[in-house]
Backbone as numpy.savetxt, mean C-alpha at the origin, in Angstrom:
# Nx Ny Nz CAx CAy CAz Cx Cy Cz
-0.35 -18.00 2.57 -1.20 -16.81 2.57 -0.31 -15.57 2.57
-0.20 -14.67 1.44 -0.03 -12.89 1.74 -0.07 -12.41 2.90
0.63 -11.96 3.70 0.64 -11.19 4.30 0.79 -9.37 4.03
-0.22 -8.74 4.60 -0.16 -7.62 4.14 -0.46 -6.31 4.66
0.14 -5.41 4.51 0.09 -3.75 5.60 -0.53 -2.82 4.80
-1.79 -2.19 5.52 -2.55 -1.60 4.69 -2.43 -0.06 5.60
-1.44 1.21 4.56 -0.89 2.47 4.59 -1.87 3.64 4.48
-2.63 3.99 5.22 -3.71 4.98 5.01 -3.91 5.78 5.80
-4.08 7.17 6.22 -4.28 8.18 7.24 -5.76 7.97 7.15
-6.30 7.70 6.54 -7.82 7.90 6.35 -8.31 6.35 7.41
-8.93 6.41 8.60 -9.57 5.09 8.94 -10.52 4.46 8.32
-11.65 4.99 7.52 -12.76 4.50 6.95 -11.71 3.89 5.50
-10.68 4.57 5.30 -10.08 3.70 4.10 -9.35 2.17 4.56
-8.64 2.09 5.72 -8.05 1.27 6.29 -9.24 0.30 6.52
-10.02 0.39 7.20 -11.23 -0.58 7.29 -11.88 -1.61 6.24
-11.77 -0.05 4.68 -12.91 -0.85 4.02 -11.48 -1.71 3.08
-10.77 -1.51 3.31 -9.69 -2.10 2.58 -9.15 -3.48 3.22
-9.39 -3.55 4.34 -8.95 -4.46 5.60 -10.38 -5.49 5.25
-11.53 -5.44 4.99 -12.54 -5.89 4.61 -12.50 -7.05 3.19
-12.09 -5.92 2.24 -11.84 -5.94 0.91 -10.71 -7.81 1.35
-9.63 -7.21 1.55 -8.90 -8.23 1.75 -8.89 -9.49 2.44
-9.75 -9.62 3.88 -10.21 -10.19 4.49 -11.09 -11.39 3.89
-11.76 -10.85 2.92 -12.82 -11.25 2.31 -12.74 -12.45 1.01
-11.07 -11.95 0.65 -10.50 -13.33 -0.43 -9.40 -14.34 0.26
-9.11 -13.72 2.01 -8.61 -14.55 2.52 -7.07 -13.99 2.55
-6.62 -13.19 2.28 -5.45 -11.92 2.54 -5.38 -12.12 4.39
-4.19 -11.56 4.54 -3.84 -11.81 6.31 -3.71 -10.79 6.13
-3.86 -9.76 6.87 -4.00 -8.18 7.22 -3.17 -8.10 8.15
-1.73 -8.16 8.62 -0.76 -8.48 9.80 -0.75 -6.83 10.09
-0.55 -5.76 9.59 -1.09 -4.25 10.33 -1.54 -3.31 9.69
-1.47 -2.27 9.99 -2.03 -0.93 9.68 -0.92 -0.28 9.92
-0.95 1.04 9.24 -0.39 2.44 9.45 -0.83 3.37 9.18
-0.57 4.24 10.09 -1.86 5.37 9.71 -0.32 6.51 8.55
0.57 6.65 8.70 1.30 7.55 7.99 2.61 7.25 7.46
3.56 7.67 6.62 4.71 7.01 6.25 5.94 6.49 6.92
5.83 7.43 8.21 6.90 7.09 9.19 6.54 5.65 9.82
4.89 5.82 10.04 4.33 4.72 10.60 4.68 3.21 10.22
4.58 3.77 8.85 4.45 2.42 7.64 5.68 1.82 8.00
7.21 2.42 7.79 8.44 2.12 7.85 9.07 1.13 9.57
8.37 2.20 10.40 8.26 1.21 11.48 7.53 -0.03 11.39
6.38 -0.46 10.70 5.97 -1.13 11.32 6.05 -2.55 9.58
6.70 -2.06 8.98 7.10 -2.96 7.75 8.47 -3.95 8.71
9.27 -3.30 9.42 10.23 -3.24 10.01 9.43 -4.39 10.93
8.84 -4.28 11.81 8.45 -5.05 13.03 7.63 -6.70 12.68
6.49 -6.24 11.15 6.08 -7.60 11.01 6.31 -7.82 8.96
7.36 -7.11 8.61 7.65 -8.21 7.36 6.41 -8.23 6.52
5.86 -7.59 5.89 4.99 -8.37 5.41 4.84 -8.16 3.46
4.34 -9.38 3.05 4.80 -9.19 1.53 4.33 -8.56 0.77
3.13 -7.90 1.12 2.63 -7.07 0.29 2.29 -5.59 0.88
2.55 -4.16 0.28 2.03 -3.21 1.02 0.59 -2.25 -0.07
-0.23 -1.81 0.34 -1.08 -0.95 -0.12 -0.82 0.21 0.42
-0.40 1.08 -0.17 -0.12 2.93 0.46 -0.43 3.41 -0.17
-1.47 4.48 0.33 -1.98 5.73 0.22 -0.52 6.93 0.53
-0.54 7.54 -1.24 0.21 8.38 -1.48 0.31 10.10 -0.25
-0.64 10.39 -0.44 -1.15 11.74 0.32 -1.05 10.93 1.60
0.07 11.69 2.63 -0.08 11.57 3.93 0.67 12.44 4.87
-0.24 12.71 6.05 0.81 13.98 6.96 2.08 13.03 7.53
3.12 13.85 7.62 4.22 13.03 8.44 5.09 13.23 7.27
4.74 11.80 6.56 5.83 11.37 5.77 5.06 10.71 4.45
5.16 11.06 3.36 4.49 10.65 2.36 5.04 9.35 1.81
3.53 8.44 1.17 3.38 7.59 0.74 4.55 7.27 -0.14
5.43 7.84 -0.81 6.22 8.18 -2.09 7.52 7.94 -1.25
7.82 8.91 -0.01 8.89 8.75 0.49 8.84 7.09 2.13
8.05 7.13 2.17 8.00 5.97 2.90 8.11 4.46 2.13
7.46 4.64 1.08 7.98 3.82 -0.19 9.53 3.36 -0.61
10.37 5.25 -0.42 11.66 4.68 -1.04 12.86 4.28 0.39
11.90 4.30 1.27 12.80 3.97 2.62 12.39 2.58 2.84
11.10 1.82 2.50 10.84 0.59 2.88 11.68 -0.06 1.77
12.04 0.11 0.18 12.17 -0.50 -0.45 13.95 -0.26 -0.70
14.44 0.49 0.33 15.88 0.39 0.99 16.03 -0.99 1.56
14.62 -1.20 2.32 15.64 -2.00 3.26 14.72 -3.47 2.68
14.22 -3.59 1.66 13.22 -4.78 1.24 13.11 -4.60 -0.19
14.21 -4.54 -1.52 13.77 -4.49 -2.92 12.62 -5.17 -3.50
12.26 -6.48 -2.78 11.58 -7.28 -3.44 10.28 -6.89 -2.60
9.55 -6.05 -1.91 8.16 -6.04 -1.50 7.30 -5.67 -2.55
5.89 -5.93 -2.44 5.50 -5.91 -3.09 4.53 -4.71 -3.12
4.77 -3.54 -3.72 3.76 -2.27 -3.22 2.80 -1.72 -4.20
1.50 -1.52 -3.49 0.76 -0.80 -4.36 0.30 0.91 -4.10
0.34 1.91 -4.54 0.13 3.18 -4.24 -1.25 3.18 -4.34
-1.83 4.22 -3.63 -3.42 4.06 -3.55 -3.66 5.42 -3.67
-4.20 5.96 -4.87 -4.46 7.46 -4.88 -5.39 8.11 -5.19
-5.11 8.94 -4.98 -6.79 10.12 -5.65 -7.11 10.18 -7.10
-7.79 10.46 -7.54 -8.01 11.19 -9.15 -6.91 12.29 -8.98
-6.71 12.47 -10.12 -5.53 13.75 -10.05 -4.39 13.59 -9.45
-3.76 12.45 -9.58 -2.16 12.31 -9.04 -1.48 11.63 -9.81
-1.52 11.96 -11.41 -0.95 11.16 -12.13 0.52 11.44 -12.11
1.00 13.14 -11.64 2.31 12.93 -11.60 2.80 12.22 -10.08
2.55 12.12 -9.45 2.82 11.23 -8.05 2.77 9.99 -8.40
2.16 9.26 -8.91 1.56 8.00 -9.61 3.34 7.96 -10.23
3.50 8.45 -11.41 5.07 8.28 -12.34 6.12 8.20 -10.92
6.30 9.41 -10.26 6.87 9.30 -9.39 7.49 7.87 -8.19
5.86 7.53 -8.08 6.08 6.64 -7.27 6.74 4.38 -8.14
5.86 5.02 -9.12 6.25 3.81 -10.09 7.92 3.80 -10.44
8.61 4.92 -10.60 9.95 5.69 -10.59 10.70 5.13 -9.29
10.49 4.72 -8.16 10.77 4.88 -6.81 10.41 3.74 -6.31
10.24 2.64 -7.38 10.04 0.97 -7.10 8.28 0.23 -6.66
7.51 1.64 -6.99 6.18 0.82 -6.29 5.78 0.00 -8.12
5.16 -1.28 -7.62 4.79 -2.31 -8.42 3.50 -2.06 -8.92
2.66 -1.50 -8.83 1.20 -0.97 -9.48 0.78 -0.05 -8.78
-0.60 0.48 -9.13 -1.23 1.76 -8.48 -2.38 1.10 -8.83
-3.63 1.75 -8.25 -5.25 1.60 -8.20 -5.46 3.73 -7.58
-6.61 3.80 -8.08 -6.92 4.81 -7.81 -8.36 4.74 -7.30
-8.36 5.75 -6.04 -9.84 5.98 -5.28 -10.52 6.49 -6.08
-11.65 6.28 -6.20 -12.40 5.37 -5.32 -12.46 3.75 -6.14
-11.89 2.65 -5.96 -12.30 1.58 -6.29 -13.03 0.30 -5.48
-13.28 -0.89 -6.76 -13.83 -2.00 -6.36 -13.15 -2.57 -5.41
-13.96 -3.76 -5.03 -13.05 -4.61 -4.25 -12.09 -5.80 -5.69
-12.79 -5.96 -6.31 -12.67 -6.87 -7.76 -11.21 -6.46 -8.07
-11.05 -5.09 -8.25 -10.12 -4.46 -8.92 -8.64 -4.08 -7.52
-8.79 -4.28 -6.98 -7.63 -4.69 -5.77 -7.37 -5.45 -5.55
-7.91 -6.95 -5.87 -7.79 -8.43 -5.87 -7.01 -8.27 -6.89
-7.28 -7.94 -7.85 -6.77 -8.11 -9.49 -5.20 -7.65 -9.16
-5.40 -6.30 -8.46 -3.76 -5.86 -8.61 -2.99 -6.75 -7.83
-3.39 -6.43 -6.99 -2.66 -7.65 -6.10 -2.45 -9.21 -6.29
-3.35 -9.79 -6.61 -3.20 -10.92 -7.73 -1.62 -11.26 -8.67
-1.90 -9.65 -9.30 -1.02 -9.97 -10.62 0.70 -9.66 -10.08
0.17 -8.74 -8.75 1.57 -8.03 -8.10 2.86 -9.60 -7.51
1.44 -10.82 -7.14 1.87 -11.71 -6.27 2.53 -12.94 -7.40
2.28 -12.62 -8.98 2.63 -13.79 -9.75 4.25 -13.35 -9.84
């Protein structure tokens, strides 16, 4: 089973995403609410897949990205963004993340990325 850390300042996003995943049988091993967060806590439980939300106070999705994937080349990350962040989107694809999905999506279509992230 995936193990996986779901990167979001937003709680109602962390939830419905924690759901989403739950739901095809994904292990949800933590949360982070911000990028500093993320880095600590990639650090504490390992886990192979990350979902991050780009936009975040602290430490952004983009730069918490190129500090996790310092110390882990091979994780597996997806950026999670707004409409309107296509240059953040290049950026972050630039900076080792493995796909993007953009808010507001399915549950269908996060399986899918993640799916294809895990072949």
């Amino acid at each position: 089973m995936k193990k996986v850390m779901i990167v979001d300042d937003a709680s109602f996003m962390r939830v419905a995403i924690r759901k989403m995943l739950e739901n095809k049988a994904y292990e949800v091993v933590c949360e982070a609410v911000d990028g500093q967060d993320a880095i600590e806590k990639y650090i504490q439980y390992k886990p192979d897949m990350i979902t991050m939300d780009i936009t975040m106070p602290n430490l952004s999705g983009i730069d918490a990205l190129r500090e996790i994937k310092k110390i882990n080349q091979s994780v597996k990350v997806v950026m999670v963004s707004a409409m309107g962040q296509e240059a953040m989107i290049k950026e972050a694809v630039i900076n080792g993340a493995n796909s993007f999905i953009v808010k507001p999506f399915k549950e269908e279509k996060l399986i899918e990325v993640l799916e294809n992230m895990a072949k």
